[in-house]
N, CA, C and O atoms as a GROMACS GRO file, in nm:
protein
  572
    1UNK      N    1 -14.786 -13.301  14.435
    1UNK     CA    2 -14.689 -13.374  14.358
    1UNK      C    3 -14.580 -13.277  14.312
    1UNK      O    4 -14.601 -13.174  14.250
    2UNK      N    5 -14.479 -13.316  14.344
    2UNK     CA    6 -14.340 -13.234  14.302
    2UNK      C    7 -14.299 -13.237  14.155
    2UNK      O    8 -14.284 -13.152  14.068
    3UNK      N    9 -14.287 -13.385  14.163
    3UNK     CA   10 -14.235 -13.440  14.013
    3UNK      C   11 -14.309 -13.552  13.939
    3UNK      O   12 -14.324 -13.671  13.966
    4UNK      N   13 -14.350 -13.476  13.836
    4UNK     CA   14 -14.424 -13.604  13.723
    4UNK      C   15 -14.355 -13.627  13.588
    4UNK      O   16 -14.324 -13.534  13.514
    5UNK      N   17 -14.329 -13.772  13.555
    5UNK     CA   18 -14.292 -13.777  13.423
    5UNK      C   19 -14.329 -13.886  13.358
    5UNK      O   20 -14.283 -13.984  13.416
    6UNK      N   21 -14.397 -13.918  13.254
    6UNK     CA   22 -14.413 -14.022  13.178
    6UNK      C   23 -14.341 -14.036  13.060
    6UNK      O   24 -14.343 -13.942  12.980
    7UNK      N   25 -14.269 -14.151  13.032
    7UNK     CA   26 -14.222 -14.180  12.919
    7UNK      C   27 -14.241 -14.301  12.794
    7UNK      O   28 -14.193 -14.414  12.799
    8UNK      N   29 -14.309 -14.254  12.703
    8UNK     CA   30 -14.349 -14.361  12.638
    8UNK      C   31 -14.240 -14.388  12.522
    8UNK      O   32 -14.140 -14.320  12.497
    9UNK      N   33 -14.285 -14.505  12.460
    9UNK     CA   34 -14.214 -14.548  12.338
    9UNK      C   35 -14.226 -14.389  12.232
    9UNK      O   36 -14.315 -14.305  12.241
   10UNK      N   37 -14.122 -14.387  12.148
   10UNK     CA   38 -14.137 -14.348  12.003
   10UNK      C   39 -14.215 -14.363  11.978
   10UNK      O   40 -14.294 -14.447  12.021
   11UNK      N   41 -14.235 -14.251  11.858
   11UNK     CA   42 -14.305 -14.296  11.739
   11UNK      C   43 -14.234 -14.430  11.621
   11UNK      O   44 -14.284 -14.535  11.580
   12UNK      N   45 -14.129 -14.381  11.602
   12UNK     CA   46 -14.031 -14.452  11.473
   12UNK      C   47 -14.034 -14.624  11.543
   12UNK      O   48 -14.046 -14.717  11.463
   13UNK      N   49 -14.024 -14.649  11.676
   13UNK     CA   50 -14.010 -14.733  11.754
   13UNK      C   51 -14.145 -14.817  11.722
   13UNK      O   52 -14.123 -14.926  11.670
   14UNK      N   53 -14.296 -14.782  11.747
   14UNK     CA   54 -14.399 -14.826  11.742
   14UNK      C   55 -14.439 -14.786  11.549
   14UNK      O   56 -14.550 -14.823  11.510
   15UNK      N   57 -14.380 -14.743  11.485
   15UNK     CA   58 -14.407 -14.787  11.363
   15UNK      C   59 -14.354 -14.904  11.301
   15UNK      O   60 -14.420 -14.971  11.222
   16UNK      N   61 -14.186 -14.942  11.350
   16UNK     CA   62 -14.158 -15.060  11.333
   16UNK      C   63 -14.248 -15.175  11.408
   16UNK      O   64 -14.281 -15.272  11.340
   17UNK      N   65 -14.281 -15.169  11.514
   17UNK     CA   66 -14.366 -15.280  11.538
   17UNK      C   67 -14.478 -15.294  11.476
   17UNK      O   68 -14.534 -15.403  11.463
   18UNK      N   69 -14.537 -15.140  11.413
   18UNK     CA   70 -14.670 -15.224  11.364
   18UNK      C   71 -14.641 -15.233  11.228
   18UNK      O   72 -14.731 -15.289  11.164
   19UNK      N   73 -14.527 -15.189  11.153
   19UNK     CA   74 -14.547 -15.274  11.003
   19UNK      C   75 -14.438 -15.413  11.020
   19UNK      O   76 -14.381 -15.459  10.920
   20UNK      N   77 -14.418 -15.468  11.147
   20UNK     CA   78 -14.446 -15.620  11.152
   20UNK      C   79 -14.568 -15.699  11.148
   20UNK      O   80 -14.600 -15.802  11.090
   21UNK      N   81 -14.642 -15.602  11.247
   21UNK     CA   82 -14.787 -15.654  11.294
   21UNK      C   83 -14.857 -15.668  11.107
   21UNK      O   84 -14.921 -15.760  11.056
   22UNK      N   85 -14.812 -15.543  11.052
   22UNK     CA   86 -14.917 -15.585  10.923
   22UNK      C   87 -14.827 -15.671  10.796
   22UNK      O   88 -14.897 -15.700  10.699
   23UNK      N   89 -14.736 -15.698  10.791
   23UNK     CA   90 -14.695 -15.849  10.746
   23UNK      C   91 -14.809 -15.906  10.794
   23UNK      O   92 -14.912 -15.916  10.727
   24UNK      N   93 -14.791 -15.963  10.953
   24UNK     CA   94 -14.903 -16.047  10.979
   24UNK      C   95 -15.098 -16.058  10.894
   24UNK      O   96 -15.163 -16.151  10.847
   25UNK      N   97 -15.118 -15.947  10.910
   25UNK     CA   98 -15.221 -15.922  10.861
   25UNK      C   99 -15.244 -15.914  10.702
   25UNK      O  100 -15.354 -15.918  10.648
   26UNK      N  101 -15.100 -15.899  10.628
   26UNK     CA  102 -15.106 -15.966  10.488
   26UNK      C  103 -15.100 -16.067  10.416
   26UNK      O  104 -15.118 -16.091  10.297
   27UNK      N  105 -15.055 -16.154  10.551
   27UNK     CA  106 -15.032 -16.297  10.558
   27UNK      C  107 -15.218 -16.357  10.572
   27UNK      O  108 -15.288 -16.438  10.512
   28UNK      N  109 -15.228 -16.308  10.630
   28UNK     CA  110 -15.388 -16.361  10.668
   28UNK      C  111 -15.488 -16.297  10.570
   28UNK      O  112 -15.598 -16.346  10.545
   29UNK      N  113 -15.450 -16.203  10.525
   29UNK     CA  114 -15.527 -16.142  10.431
   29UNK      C  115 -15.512 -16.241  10.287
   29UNK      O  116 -15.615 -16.269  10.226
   30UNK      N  117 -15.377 -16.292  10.239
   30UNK     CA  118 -15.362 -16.384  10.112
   30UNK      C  119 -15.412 -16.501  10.188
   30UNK      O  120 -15.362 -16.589  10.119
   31UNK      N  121 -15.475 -16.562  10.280
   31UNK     CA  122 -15.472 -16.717  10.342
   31UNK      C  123 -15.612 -16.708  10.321
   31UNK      O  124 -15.674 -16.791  10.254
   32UNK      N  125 -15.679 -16.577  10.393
   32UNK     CA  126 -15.813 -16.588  10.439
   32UNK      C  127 -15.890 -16.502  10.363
   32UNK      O  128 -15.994 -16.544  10.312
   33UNK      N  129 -15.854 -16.394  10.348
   33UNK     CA  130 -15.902 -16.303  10.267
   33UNK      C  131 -15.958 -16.178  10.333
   33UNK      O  132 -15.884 -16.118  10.411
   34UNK      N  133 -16.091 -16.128  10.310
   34UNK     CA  134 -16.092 -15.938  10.287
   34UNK      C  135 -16.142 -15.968  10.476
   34UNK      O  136 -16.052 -15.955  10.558
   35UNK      N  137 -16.282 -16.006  10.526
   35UNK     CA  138 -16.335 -16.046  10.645
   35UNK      C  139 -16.204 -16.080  10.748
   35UNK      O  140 -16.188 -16.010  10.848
   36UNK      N  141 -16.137 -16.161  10.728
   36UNK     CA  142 -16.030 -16.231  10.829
   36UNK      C  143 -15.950 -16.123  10.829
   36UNK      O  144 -15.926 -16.091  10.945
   37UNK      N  145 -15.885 -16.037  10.735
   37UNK     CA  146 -15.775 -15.967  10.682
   37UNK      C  147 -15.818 -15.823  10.820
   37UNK      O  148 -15.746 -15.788  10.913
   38UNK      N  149 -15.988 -15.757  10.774
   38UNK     CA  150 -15.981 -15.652  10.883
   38UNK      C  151 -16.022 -15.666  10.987
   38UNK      O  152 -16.025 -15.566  11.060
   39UNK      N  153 -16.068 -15.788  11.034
   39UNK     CA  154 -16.106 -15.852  11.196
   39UNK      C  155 -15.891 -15.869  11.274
   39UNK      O  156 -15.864 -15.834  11.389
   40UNK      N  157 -15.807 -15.913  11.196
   40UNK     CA  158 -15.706 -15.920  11.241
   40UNK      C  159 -15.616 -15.775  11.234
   40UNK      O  160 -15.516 -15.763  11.303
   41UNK      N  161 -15.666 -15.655  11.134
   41UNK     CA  162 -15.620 -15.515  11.154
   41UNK      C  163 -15.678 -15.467  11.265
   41UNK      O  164 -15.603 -15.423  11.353
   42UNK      N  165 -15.806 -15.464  11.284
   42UNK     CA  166 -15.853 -15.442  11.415
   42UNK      C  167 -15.766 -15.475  11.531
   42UNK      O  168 -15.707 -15.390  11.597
   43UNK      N  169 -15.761 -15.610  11.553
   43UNK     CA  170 -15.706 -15.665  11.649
   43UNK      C  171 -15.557 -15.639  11.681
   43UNK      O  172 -15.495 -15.652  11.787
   44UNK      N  173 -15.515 -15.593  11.544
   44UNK     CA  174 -15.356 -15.538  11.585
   44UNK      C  175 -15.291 -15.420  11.615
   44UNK      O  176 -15.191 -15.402  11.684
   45UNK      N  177 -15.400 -15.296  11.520
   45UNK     CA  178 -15.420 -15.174  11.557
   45UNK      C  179 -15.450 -15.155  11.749
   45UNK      O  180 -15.390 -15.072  11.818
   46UNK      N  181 -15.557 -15.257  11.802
   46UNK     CA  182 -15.549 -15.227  11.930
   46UNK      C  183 -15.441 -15.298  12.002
   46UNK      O  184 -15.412 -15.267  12.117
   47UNK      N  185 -15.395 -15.369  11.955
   47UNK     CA  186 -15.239 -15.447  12.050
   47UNK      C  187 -15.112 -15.304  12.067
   47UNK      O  188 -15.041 -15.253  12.154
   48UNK      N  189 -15.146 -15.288  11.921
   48UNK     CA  190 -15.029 -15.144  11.900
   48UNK      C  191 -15.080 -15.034  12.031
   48UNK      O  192 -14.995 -15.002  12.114
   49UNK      N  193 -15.184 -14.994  12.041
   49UNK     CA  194 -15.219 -14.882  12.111
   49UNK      C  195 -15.201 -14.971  12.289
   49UNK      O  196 -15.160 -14.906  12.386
   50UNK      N  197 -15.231 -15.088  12.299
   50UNK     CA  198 -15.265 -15.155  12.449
   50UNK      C  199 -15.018 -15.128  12.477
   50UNK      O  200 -14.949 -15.081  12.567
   51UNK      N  201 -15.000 -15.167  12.394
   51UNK     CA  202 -14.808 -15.172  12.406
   51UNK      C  203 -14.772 -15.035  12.389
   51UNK      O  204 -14.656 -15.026  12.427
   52UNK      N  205 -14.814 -14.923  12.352
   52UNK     CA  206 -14.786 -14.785  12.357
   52UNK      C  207 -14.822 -14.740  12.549
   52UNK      O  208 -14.741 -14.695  12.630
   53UNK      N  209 -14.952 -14.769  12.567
   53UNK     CA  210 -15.019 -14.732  12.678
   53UNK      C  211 -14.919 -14.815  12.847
   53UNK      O  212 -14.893 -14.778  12.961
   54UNK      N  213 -14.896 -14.942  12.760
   54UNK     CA  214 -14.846 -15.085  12.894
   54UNK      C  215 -14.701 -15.066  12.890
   54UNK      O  216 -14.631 -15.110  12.981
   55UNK      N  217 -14.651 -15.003  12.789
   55UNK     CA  218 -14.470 -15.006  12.853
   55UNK      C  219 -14.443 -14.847  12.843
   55UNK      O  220 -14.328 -14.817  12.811
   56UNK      N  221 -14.538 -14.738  12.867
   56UNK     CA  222 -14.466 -14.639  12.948
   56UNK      C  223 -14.483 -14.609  13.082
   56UNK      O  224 -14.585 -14.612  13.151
   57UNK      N  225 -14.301 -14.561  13.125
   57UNK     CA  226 -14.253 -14.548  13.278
   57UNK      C  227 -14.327 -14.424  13.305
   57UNK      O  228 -14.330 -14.317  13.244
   58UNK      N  229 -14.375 -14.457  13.393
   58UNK     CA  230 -14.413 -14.329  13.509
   58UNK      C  231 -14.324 -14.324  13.636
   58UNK      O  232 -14.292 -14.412  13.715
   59UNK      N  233 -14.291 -14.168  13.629
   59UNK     CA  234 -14.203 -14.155  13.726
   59UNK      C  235 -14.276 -14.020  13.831
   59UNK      O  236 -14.333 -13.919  13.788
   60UNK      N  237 -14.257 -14.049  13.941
   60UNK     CA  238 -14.314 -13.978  14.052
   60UNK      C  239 -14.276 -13.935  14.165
   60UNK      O  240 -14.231 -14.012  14.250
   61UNK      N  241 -14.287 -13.805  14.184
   61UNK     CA  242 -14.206 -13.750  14.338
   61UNK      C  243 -14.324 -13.683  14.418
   61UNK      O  244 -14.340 -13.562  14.404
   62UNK      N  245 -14.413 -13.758  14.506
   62UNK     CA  246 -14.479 -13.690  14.577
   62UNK      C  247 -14.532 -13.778  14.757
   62UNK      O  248 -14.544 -13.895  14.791
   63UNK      N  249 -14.549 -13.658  14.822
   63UNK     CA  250 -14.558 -13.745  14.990
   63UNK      C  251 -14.470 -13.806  15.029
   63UNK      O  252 -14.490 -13.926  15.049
   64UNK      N  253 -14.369 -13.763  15.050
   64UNK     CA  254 -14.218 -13.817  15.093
   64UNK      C  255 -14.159 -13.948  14.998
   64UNK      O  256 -14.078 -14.029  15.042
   65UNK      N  257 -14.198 -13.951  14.903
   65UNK     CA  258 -14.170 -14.108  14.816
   65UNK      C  259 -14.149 -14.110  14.659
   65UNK      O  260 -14.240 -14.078  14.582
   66UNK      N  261 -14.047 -14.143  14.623
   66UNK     CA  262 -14.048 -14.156  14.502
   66UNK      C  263 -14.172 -14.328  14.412
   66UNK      O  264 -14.189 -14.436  14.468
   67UNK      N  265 -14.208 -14.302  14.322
   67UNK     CA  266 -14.285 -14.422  14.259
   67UNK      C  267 -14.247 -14.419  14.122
   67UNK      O  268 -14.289 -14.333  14.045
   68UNK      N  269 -14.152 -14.528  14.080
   68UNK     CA  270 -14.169 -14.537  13.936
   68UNK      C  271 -14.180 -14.707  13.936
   68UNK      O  272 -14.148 -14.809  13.998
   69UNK      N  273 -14.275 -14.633  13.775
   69UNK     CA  274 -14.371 -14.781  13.762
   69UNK      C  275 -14.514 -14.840  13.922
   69UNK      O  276 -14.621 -14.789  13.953
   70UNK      N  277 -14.438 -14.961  13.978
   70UNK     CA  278 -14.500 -15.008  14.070
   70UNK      C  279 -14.426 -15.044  14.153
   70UNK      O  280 -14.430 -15.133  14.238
   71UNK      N  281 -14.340 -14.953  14.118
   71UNK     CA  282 -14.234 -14.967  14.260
   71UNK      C  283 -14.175 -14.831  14.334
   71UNK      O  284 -14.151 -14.734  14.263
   72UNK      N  285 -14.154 -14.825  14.463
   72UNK     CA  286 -14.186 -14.698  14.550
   72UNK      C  287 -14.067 -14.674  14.659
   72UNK      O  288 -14.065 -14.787  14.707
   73UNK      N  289 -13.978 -14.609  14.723
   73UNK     CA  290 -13.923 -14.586  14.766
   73UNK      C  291 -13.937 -14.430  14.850
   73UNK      O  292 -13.952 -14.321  14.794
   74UNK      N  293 -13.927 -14.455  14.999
   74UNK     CA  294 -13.914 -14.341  15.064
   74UNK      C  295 -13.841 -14.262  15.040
   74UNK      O  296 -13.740 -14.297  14.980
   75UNK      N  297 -13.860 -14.106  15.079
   75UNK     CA  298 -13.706 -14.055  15.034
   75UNK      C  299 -13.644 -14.048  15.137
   75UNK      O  300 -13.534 -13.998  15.113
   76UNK      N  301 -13.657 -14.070  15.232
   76UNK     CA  302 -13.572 -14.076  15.361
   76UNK      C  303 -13.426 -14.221  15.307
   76UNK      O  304 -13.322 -14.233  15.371
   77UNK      N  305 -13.451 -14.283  15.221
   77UNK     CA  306 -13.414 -14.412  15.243
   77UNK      C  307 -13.270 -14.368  15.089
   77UNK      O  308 -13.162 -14.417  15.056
   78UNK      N  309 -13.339 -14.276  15.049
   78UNK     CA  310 -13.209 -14.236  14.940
   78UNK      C  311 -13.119 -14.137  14.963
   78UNK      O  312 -13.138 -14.022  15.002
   79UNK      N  313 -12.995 -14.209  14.926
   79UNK     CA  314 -12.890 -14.166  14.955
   79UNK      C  315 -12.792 -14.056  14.813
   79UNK      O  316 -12.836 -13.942  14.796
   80UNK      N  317 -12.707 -14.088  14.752
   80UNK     CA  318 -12.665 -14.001  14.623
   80UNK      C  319 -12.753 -14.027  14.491
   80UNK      O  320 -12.777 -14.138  14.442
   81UNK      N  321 -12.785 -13.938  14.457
   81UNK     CA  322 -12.855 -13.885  14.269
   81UNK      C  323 -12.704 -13.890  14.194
   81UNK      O  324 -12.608 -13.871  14.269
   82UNK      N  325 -12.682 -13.909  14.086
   82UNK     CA  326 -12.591 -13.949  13.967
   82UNK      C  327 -12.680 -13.875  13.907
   82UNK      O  328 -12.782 -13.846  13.969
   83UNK      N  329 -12.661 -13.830  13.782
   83UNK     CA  330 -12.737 -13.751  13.727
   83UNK      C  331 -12.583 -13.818  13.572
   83UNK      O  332 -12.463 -13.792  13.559
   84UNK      N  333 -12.683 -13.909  13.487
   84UNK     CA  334 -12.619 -13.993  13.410
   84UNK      C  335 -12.613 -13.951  13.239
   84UNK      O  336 -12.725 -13.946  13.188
   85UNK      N  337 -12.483 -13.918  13.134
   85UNK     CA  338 -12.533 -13.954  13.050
   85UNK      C  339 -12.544 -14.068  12.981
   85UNK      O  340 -12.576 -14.171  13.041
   86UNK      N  341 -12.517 -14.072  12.833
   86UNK     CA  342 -12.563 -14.207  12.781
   86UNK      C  343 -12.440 -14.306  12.768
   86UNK      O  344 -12.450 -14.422  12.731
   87UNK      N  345 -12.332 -14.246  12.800
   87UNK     CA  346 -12.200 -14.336  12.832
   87UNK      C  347 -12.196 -14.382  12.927
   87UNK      O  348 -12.177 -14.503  12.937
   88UNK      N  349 -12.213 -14.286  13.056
   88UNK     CA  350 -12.226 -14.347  13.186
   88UNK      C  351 -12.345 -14.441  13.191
   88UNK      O  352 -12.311 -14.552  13.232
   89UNK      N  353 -12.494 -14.430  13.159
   89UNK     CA  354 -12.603 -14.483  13.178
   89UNK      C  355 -12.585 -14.663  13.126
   89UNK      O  356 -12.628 -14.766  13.178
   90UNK      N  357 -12.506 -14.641  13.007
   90UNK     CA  358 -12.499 -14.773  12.938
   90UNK      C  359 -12.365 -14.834  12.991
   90UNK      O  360 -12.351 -14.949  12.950
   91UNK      N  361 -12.242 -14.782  13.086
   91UNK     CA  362 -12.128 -14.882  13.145
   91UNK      C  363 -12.222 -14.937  13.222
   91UNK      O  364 -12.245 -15.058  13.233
   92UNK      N  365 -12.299 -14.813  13.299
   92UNK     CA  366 -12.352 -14.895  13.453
   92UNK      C  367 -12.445 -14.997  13.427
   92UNK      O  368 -12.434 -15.093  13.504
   93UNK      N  369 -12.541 -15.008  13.334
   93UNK     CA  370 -12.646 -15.125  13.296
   93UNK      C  371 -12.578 -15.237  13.211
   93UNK      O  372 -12.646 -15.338  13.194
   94UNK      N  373 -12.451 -15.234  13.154
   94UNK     CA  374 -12.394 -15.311  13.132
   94UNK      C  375 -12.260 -15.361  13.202
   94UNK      O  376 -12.267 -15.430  13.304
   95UNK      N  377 -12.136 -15.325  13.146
   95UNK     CA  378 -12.017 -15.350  13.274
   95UNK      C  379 -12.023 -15.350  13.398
   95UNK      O  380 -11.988 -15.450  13.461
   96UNK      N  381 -12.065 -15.246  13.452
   96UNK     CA  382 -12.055 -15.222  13.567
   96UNK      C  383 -12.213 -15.243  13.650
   96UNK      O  384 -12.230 -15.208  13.767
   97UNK      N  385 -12.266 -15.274  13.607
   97UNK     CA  386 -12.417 -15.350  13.692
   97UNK      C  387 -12.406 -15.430  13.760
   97UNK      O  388 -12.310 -15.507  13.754
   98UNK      N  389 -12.521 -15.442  13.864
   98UNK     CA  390 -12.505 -15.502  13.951
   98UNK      C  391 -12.663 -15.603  13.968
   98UNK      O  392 -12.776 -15.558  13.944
   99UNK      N  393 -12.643 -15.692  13.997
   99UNK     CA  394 -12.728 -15.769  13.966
   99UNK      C  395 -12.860 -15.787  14.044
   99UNK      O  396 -12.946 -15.864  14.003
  100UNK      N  397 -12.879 -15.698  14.183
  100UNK     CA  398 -12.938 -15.680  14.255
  100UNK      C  399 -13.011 -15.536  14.270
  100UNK      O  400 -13.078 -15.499  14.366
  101UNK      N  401 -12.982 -15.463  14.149
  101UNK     CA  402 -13.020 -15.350  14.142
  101UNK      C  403 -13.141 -15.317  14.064
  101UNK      O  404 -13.152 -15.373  13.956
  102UNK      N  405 -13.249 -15.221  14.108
  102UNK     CA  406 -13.362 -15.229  14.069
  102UNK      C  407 -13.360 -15.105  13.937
  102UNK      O  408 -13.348 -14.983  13.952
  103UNK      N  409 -13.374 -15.178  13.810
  103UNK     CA  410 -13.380 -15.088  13.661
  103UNK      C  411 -13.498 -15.103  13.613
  103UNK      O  412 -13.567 -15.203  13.591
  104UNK      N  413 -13.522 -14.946  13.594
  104UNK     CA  414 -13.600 -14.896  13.520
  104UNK      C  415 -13.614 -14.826  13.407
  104UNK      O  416 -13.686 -14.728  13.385
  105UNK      N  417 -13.503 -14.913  13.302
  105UNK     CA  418 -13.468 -14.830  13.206
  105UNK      C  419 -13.580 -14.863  13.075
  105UNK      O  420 -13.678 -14.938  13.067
  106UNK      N  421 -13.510 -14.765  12.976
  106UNK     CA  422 -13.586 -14.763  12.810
  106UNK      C  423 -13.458 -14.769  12.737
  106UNK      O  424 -13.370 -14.684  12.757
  107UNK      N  425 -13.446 -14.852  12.666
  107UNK     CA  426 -13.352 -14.825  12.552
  107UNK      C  427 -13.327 -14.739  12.444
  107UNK      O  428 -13.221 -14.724  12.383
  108UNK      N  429 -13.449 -14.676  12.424
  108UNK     CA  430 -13.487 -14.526  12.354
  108UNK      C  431 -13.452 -14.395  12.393
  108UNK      O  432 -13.465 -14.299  12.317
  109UNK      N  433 -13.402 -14.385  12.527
  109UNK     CA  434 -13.343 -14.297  12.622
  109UNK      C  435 -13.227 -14.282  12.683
  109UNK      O  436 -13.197 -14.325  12.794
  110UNK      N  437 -13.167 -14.225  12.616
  110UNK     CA  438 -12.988 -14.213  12.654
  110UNK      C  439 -12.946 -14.125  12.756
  110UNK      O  440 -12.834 -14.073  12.758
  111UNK      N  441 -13.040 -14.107  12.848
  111UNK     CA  442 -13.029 -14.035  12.993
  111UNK      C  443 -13.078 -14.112  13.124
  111UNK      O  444 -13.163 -14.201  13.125
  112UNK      N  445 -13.033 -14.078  13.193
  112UNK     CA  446 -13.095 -14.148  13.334
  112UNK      C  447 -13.051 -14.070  13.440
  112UNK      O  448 -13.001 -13.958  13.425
  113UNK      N  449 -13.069 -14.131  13.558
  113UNK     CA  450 -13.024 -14.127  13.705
  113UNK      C  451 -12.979 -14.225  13.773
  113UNK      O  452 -12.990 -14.340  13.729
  114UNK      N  453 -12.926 -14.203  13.881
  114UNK     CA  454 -12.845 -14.360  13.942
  114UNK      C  455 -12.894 -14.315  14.110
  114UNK      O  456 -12.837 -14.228  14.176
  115UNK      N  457 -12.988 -14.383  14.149
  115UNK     CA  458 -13.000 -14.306  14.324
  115UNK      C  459 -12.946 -14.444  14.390
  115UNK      O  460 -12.966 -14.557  14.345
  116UNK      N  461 -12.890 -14.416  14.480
  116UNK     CA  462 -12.823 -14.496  14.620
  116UNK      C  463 -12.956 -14.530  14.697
  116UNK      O  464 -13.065 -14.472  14.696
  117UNK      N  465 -12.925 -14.608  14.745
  117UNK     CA  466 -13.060 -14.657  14.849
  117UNK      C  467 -12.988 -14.701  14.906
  117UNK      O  468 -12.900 -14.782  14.878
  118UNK      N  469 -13.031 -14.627  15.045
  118UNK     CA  470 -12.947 -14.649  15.217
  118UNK      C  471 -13.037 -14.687  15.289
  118UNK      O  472 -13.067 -14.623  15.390
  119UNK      N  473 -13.094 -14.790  15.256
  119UNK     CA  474 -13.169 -14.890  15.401
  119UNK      C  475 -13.119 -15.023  15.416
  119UNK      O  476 -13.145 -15.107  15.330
  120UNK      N  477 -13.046 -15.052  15.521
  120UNK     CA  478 -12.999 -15.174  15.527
  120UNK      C  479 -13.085 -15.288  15.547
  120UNK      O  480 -13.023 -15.392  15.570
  121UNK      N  481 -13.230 -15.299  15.542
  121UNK     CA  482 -13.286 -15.415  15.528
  121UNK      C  483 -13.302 -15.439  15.353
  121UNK      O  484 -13.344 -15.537  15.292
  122UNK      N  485 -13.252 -15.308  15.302
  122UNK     CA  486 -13.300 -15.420  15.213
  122UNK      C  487 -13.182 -15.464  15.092
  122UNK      O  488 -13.066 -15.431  15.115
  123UNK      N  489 -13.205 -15.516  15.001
  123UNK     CA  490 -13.045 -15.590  14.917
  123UNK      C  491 -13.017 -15.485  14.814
  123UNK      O  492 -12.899 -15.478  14.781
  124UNK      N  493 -13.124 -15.376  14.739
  124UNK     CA  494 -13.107 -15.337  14.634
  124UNK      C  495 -12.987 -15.216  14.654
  124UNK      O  496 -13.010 -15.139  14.747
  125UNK      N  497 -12.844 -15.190  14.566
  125UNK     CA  498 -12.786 -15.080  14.575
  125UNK      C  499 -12.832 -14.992  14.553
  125UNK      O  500 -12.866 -14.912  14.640
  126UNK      N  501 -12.851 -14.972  14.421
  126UNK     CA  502 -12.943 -14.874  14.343
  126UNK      C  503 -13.051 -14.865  14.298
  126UNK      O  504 -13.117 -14.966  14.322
  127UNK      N  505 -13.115 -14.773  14.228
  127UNK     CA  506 -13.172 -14.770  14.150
  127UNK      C  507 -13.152 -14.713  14.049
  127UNK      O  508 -13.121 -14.595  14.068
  128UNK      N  509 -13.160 -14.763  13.875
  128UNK     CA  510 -13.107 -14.698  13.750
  128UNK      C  511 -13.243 -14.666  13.690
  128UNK      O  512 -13.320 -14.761  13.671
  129UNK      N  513 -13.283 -14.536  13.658
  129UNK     CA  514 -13.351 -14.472  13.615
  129UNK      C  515 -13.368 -14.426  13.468
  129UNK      O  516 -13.268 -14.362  13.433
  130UNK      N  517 -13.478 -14.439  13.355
  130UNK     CA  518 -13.426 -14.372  13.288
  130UNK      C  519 -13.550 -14.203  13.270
  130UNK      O  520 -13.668 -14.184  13.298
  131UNK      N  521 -13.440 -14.115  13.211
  131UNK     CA  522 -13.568 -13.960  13.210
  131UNK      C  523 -13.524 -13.888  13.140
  131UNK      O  524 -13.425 -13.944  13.092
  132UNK      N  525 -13.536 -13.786  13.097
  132UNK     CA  526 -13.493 -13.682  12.980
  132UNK      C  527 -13.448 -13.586  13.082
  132UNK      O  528 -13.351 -13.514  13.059
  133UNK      N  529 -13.534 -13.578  13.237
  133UNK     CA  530 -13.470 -13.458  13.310
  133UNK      C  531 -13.468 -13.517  13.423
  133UNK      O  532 -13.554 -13.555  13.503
  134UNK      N  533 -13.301 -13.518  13.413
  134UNK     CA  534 -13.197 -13.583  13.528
  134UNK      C  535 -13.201 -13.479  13.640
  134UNK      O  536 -13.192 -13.497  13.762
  135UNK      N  537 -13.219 -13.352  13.562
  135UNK     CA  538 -13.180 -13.244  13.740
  135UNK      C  539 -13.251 -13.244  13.762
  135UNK      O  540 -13.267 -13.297  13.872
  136UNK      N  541 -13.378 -13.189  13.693
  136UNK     CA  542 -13.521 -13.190  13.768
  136UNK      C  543 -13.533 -13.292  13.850
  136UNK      O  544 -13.536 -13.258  13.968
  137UNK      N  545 -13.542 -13.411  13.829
  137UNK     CA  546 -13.575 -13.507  13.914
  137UNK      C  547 -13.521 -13.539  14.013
  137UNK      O  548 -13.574 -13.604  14.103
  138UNK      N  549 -13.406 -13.497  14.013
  138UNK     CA  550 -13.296 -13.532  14.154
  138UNK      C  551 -13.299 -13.384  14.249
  138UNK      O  552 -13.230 -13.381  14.351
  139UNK      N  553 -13.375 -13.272  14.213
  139UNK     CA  554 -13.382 -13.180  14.232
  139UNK      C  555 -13.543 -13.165  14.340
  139UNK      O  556 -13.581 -13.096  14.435
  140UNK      N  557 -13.600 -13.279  14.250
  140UNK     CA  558 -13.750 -13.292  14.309
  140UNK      C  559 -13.730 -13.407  14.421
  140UNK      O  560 -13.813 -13.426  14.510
  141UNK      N  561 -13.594 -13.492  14.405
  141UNK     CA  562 -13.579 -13.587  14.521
  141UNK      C  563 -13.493 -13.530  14.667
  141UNK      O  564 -13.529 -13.563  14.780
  142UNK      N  565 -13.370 -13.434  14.636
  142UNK     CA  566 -13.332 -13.364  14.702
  142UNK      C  567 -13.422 -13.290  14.840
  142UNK      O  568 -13.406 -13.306  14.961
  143UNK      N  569 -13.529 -13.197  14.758
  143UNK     CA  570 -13.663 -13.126  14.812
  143UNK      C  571 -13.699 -13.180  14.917
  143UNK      O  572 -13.800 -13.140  14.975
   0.00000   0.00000   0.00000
């Protein structure tokens, strides 16, 4: 493997979600009381950890192929690396996007990549990436 990267949520990010989650659980705690109150902390404490674990990107450069997430691309089949910051990253996913293009972004991440995909069977232009290390990775796709 050339290139590995995982990117998960924040911290500050997953603390706001879980002092929503425990509203909830204070809500149920004045309805139901002490029993209902930590059967539903339980249950939210592990939702918090299952949404930390289920929405981070994995990104991957190994055996001629890039893989992020569950989706995979030869590297024979890519064409230019962009190497994006957070001005460029946010015209192209907004103004200038394209609606056929395969994103893999985080909104927590004000960096990315932009790779070309040159296979004419298939529809996607790009792909929009997001990573903290733009050269590395286009460096590990280059390779």
């Amino acid at each position: 493997m050339r290139y590995r990267e995982v990117i998960h949520a924040p911290l500050w990010l997953l603390a706001i979600v879980y002092f929503f989650m425990l509203s909830l659980v204070i809500s149920i705690w004045a309805a139901l009381g002490n029993n209902a109150a930590l059967v539903t902390l339980a249950i939210v404490t592990s939702a918090l950890i299952w949404i930390y674990f289920a929405t981070a990107l994995k990104i991957e450069v190994a055996d001629q192929e890039l893989r992020v997430g569950n989706a995979h691309l030869n590297l024979s089949f890519i064409g230019d690396c962009n190497d994006l910051d957070n001005e460029a990253i946010r015209r192209i996913r907004t103004r200038d996007a394209d609606p056929q293009a395969f994103l893999a972004i985080r909104f927590w991440r004000p960096k990315g990549i932009q790779i070309m995909v040159n296979d004419t069977r298939d529809a996607t232009p790009y792909w929009l990436i997001s990573t903290n290390r733009g050269s590395e990775l286009i460096q590990a796709i280059k390779n």
